[in-house]
N, C-alpha and C positions, 0 to 999 in steps of 0.2 A: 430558184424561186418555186419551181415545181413539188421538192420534197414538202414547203409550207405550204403551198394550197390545194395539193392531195391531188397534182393533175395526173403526176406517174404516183400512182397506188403501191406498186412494190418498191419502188424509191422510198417515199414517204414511211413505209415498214420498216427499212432497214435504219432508215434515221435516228425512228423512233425506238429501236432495238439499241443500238451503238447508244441513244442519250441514256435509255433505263440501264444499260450496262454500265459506262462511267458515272453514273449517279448513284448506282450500288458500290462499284470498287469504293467510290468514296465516301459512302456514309460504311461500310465492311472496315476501310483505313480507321476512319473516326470513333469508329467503336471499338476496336481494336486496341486504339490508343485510352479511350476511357477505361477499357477492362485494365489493360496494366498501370493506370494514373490510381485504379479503387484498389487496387491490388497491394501498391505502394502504400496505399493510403490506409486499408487494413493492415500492413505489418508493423508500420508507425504508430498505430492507435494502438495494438496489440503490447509494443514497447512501453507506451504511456500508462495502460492500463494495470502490469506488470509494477509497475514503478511506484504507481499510484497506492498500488496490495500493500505493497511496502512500507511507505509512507503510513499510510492504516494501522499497518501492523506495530510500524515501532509507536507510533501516538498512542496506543493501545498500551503498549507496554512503560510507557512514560508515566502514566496515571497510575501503574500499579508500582512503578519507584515511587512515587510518590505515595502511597500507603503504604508500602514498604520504610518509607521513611519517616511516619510516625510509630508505625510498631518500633522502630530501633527507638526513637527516643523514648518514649514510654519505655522501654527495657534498659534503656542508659539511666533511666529516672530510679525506678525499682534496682536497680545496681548498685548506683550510689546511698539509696538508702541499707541496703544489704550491707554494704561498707563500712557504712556507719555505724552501724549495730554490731559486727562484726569485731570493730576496731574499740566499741563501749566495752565489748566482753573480755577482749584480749587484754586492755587497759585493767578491768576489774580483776582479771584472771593474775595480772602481775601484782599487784597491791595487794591481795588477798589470800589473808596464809592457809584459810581453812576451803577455798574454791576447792573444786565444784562442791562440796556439802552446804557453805552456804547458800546456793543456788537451791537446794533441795527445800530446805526450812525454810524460805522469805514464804512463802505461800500461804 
């Protein structure tokens, strides 16, 4: 009862020393453990963050298959026209005993 009502003064000191001591170990403990809980917890975000790039990156490139993939059609379009004309000429080029001159005079 003494160290609480300050009858012995260097009692009362050392009380008060031993309480702010275990009340530091244990907020030093506690902080300790939050450093290594944010620590954990930035190398996981770190992962996600990484993964997320990723993600970005291919969605990025998805959009460009996709204009990629009307240039091809458009070029499969102009193809088979080329075909066709191609296949008019060879057609006229067989039937026609005076080719390529007629070609020259239609004009």
């Amino acid at each position: 009862m003494g160290l609480i009502h300050g009858t012995n003064p260097i009692a009362s000191w050392w009380f008060a020393i031993i309480i702010v001591a275990v009340v530091t170990v244990v907020v030093a403990v506690l902080l300790i453990q939050i450093i290594r809980t944010a620590a954990a917890i930035d190398e996981e975000v770190a992962t996600v963050w990484a993964n997320g790039q990723r993600v970005a990156n291919n969605t990025i490139h998805i959009a460009v298959l996709y204009r990629t993939h009307e240039y091809v059609q458009g070029i499969l379009g102009r193809a088979g026209r080329i075909l066709g004309s191609a296949e008019a000429i060879r057609d006229h080029a067989q039937d026609c005993p005076s080719c390529p001159k007629c070609i020259w005079h239609r004009g």
